[in-house]
SELO-209004 format. One record per atom (N, C-alpha, C): x, y, z; residue in three letters; atom name. Coordinates in nm, 3 decimals. Example, Ala and Ser with C-alpha at 12.3 -4.5 7.8 and 13.67 -1.06 7.14 Angstrom:
BEGIN
> xx_yy_zz_type_atom
> 1.319_-0.569_0.780_Ala_N
> 1.230_-0.450_0.780_Ala_CA
> 1.320_-0.330_0.780_Ala_C
> 1.285_-0.225_0.708_Ser_N
> 1.367_-0.106_0.714_Ser_CA
> 1.290_0.003_0.787_Ser_C
END
This chain:
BEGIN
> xx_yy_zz_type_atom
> 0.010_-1.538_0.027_Unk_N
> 0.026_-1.405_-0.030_Unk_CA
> 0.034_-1.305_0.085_Unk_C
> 0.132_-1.174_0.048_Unk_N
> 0.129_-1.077_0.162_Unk_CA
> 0.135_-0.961_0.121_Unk_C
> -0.010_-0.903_0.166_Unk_N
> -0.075_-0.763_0.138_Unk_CA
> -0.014_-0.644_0.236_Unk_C
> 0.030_-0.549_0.198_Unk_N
> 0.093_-0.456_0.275_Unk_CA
> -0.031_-0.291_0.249_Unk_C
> -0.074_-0.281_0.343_Unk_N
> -0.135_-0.161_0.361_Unk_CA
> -0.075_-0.031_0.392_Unk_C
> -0.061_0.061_0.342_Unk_N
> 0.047_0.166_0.377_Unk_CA
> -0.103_0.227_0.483_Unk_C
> -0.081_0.306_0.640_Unk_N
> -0.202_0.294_0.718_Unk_CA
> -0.116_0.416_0.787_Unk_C
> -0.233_0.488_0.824_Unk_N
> -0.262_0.573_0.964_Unk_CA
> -0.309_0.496_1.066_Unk_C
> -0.257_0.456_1.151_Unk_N
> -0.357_0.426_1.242_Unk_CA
> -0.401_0.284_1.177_Unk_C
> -0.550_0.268_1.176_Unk_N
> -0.650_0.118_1.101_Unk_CA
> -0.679_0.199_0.998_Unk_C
> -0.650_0.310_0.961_Unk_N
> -0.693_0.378_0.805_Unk_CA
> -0.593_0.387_0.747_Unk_C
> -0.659_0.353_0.597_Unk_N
> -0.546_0.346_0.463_Unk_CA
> -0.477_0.495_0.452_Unk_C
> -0.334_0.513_0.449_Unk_N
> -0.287_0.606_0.414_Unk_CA
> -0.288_0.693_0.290_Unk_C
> -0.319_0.805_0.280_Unk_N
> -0.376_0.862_0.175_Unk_CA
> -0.218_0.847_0.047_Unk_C
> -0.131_0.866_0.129_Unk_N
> -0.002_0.826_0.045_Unk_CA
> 0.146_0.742_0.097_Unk_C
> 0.165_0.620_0.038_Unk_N
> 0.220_0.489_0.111_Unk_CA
> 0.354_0.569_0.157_Unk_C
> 0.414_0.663_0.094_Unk_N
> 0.576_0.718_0.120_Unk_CA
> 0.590_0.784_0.235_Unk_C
> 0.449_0.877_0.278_Unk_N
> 0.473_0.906_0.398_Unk_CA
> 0.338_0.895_0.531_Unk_C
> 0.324_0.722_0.511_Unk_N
> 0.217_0.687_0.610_Unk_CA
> 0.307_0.663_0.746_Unk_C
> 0.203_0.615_0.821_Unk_N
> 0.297_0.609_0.968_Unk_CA
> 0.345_0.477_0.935_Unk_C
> 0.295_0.377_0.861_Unk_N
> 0.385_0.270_0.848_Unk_CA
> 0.276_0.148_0.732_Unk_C
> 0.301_0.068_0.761_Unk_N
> 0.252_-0.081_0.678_Unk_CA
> 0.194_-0.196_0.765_Unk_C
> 0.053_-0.204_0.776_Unk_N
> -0.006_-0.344_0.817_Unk_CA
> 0.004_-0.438_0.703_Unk_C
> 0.094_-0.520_0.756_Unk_N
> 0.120_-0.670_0.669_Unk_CA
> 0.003_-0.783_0.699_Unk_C
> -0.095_-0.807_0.586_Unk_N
> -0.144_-0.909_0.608_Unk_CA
> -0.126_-1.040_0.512_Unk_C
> -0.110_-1.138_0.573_Unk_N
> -0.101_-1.265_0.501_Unk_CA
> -0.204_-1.319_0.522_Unk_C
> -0.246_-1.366_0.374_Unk_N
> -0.375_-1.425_0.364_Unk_CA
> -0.337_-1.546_0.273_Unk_C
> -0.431_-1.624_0.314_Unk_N
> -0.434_-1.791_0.341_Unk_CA
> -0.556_-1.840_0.221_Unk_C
> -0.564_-1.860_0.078_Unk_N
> -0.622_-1.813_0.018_Unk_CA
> -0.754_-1.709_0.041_Unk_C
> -0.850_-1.757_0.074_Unk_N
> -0.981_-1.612_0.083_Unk_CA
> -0.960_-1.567_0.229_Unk_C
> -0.904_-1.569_0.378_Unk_N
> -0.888_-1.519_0.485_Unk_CA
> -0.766_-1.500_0.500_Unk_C
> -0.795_-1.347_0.603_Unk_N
> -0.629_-1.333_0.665_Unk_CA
> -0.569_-1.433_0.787_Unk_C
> -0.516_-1.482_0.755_Unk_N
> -0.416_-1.568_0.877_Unk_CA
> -0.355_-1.494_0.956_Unk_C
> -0.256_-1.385_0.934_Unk_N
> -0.174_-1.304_1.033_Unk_CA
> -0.195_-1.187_0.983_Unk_C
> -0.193_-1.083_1.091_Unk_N
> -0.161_-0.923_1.053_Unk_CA
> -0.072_-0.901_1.147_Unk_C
> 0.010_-0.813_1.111_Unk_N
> 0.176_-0.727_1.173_Unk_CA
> 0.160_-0.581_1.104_Unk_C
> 0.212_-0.502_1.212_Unk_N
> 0.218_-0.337_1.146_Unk_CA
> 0.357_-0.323_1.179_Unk_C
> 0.394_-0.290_1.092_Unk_N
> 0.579_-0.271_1.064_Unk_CA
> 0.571_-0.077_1.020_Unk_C
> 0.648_-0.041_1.150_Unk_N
> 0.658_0.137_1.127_Unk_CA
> 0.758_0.151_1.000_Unk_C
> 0.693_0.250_0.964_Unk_N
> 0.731_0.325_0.820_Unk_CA
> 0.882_0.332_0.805_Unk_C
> 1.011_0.263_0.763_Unk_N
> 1.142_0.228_0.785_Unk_CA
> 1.190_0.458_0.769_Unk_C
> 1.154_0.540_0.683_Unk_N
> 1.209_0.636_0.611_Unk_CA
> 1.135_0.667_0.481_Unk_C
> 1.113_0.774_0.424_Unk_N
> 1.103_0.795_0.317_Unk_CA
> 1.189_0.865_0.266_Unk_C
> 1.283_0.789_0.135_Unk_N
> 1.376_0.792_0.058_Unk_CA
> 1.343_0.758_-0.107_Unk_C
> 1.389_0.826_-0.157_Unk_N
> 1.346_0.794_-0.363_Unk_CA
> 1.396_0.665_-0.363_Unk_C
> 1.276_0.570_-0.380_Unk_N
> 1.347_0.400_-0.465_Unk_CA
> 1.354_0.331_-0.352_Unk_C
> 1.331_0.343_-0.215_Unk_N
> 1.375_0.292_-0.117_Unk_CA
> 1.273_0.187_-0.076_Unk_C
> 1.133_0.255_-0.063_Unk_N
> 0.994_0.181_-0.032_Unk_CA
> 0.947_0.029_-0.060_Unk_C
> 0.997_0.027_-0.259_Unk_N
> 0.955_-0.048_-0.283_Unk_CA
> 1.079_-0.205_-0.272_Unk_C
> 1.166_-0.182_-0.270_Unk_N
> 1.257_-0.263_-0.242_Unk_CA
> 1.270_-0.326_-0.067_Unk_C
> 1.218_-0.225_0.029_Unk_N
> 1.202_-0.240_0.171_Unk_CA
> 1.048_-0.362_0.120_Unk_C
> 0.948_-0.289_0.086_Unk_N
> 0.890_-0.408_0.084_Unk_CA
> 0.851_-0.562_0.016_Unk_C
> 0.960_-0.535_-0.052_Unk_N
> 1.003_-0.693_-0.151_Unk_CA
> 1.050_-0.765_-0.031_Unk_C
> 1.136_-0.673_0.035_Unk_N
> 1.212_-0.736_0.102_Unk_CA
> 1.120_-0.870_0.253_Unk_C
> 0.991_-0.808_0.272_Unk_N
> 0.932_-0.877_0.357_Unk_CA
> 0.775_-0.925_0.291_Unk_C
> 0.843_-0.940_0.212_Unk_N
> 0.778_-1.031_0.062_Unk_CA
> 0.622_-1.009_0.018_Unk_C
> 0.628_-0.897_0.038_Unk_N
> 0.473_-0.830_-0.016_Unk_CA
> 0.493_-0.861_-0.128_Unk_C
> 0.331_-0.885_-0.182_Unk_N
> 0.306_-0.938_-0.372_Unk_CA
> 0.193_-0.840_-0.377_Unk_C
> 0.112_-0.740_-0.310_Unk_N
> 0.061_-0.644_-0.313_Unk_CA
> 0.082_-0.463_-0.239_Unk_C
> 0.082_-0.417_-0.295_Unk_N
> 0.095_-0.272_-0.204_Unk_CA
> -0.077_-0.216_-0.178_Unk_C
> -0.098_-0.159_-0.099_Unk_N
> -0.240_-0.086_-0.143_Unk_CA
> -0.185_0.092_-0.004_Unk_C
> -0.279_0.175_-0.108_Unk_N
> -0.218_0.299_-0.071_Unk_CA
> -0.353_0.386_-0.124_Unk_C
> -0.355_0.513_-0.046_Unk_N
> -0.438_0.639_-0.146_Unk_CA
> -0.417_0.671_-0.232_Unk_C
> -0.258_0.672_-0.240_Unk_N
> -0.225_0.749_-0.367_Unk_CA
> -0.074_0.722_-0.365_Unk_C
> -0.019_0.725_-0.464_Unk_N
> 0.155_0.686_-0.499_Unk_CA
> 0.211_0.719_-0.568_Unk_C
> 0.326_0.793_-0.607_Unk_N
> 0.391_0.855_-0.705_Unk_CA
> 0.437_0.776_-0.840_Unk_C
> 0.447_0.835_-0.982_Unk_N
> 0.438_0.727_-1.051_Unk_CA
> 0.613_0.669_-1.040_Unk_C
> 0.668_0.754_-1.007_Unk_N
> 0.821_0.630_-1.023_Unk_CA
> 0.785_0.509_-0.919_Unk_C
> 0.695_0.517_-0.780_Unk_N
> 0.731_0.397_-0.711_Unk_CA
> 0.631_0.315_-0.782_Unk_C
> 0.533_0.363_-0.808_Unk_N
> 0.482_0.263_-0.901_Unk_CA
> 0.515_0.155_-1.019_Unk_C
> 0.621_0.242_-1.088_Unk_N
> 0.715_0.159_-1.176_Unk_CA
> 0.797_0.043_-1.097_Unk_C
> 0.866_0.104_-0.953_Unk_N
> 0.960_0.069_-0.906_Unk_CA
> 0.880_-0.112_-0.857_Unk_C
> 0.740_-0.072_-0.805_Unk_N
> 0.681_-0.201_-0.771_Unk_CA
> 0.658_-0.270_-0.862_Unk_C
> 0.631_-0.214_-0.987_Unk_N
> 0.605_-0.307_-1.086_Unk_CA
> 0.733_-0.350_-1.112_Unk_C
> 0.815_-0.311_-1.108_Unk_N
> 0.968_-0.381_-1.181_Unk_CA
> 0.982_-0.496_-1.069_Unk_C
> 0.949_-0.478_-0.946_Unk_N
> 0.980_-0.587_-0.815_Unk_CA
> 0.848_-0.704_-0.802_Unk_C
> 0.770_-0.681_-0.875_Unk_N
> 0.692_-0.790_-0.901_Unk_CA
> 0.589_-0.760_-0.812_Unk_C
> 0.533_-0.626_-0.769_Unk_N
> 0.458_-0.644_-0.627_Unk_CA
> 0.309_-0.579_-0.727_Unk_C
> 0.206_-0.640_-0.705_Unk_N
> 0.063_-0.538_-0.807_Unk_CA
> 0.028_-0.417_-0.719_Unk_C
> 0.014_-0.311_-0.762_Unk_N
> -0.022_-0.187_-0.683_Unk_CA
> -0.132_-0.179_-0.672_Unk_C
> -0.215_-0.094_-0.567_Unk_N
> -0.352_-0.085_-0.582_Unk_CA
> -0.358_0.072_-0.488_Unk_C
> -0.419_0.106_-0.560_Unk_N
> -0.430_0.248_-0.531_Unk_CA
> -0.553_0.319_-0.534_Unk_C
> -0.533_0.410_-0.464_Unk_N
> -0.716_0.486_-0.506_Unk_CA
> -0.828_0.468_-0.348_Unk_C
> -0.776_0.321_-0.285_Unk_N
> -0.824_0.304_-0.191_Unk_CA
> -0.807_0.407_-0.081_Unk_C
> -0.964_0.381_0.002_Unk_N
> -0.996_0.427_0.151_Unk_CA
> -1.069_0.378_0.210_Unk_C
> -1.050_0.393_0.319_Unk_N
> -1.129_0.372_0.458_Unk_CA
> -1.028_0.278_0.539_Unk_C
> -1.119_0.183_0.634_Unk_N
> -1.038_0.090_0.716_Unk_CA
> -0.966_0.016_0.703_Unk_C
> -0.809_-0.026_0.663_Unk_N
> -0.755_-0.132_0.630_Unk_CA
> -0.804_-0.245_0.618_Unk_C
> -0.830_-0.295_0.720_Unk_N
> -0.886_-0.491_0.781_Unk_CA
> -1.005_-0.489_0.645_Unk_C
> -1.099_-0.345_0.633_Unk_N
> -1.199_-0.378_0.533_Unk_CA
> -1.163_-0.365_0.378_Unk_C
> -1.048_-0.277_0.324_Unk_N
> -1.001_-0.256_0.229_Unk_CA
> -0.910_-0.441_0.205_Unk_C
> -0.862_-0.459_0.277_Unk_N
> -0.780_-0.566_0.266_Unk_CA
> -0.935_-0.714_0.227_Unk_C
> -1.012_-0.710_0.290_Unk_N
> -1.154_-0.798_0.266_Unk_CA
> -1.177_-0.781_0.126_Unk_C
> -1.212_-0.682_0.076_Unk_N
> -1.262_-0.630_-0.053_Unk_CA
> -1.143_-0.655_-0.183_Unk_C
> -1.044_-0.626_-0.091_Unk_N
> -0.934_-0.686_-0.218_Unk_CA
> -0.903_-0.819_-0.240_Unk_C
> -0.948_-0.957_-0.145_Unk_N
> -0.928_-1.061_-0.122_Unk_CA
> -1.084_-1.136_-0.203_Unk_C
> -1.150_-1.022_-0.174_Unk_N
> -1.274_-1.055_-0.240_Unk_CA
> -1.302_-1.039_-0.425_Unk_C
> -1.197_-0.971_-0.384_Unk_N
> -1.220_-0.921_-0.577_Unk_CA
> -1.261_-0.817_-0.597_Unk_C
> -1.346_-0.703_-0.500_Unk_N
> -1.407_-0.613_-0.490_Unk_CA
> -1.301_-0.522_-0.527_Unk_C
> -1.198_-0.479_-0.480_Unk_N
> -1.145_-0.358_-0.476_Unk_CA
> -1.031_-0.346_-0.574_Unk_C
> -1.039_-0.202_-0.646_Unk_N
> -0.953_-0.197_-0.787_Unk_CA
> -0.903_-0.128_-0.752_Unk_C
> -0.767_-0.110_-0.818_Unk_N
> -0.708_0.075_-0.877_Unk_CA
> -0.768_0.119_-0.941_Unk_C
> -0.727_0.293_-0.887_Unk_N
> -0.830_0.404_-0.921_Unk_CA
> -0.727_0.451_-1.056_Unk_C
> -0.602_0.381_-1.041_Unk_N
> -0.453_0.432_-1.069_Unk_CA
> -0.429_0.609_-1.039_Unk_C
> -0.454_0.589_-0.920_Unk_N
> -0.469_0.762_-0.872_Unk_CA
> -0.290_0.767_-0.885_Unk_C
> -0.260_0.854_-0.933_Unk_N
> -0.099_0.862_-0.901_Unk_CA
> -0.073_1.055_-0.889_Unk_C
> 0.035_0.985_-0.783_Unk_N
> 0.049_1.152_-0.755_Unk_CA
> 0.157_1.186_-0.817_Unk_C
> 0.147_1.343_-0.835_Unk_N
> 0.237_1.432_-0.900_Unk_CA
> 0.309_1.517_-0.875_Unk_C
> 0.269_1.569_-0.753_Unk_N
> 0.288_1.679_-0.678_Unk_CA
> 0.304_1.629_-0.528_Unk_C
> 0.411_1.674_-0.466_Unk_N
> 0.423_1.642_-0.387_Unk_CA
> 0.387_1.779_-0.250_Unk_C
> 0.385_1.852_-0.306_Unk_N
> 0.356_2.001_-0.249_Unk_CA
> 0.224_1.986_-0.135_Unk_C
> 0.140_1.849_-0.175_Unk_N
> 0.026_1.846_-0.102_Unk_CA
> -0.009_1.754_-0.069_Unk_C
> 0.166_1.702_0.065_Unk_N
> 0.137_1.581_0.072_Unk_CA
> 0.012_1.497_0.152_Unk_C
> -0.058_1.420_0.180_Unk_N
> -0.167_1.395_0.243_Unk_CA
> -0.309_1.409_0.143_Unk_C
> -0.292_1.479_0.024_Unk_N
> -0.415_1.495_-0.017_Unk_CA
> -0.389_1.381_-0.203_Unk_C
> -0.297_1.334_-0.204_Unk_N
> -0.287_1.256_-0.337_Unk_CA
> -0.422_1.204_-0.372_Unk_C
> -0.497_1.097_-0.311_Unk_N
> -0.585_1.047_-0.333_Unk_CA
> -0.732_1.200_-0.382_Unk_C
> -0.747_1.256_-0.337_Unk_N
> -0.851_1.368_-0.385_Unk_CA
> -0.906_1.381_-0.511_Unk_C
END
C-alpha cells in the first residue's frame, strides 16, 4: 500500500493542493518500507488527484481538502483522510495503526488558504 502525505517540510500540510509537495510512504503491511518526497507537480482543478493515482497512492492524508478533490479521490479509488496534524512519519504510524480518522474537514473557501483545517 502507498500513503501519500501532502507535507510542509516533516509536517502535514494544512491543505494537500497547495503543500510544498507529497511524502510517499509504502508500507509493508504494519511498517513503512520506503519513504520518497515527490515536490508538489502544480495546483490545477482535477489535476491532484489523478497525479496521484498515477504513482499509485490508495491513501491521501491532508489538513484539509476541497470537496470536489475529495470526490475526485473517491472516484480514483484512493481513501481520503483528512483533519490530520502534526509530523508526517507520526501521522502516517497512527494511520497504519488504526489510530487516525477523518475529521472530514473539507474546505470551502479558498480565500484562507493555509487555514482549512481550523
Amino acid at each position: 500500500m502507498k500513503v501519500a502525505v501532502a507535507s510542509e517540510g516533516n509536517m502535514v500540510s494544512g491543505h494537500f493542493g497547495h503543500c510544498e509537495g507529497f511524502t510517499m510512504y509504502e508500507v509493508d503491511k504494519v511498517e513503512v518500507a520506503n519513504k520518497v518526497f515527490i515536490a508538489n507537480p502544480g495546483h490545477r482543478p482535477g489535476y491532484l488527484p489523478v497525479f496521484l493515482k498515477e504513482q499509485q497512492a490508495n491513501v491521501i492524508i491532508a489538513g484539509g481538502m476541497g470537496e470536489t478533490a475529495i470526490d475526485l479521490f473517491n472516484e480514483n479509488g484512493i481513501e481520503v483522510i483528512v483533519g490530520a496534524r502534526g509530523i508526517a512519519d507520526d501521522v502516517v504510524k497512527q494511520y497504519i495503526g488504526g489510530v487516525l480518522k477523518s475529521t472530514g474537514s473539507v474546505c470551502r473557501e479558498h480565500e484562507h488558504e493555509g487555514h482549512c483545517n481550523d
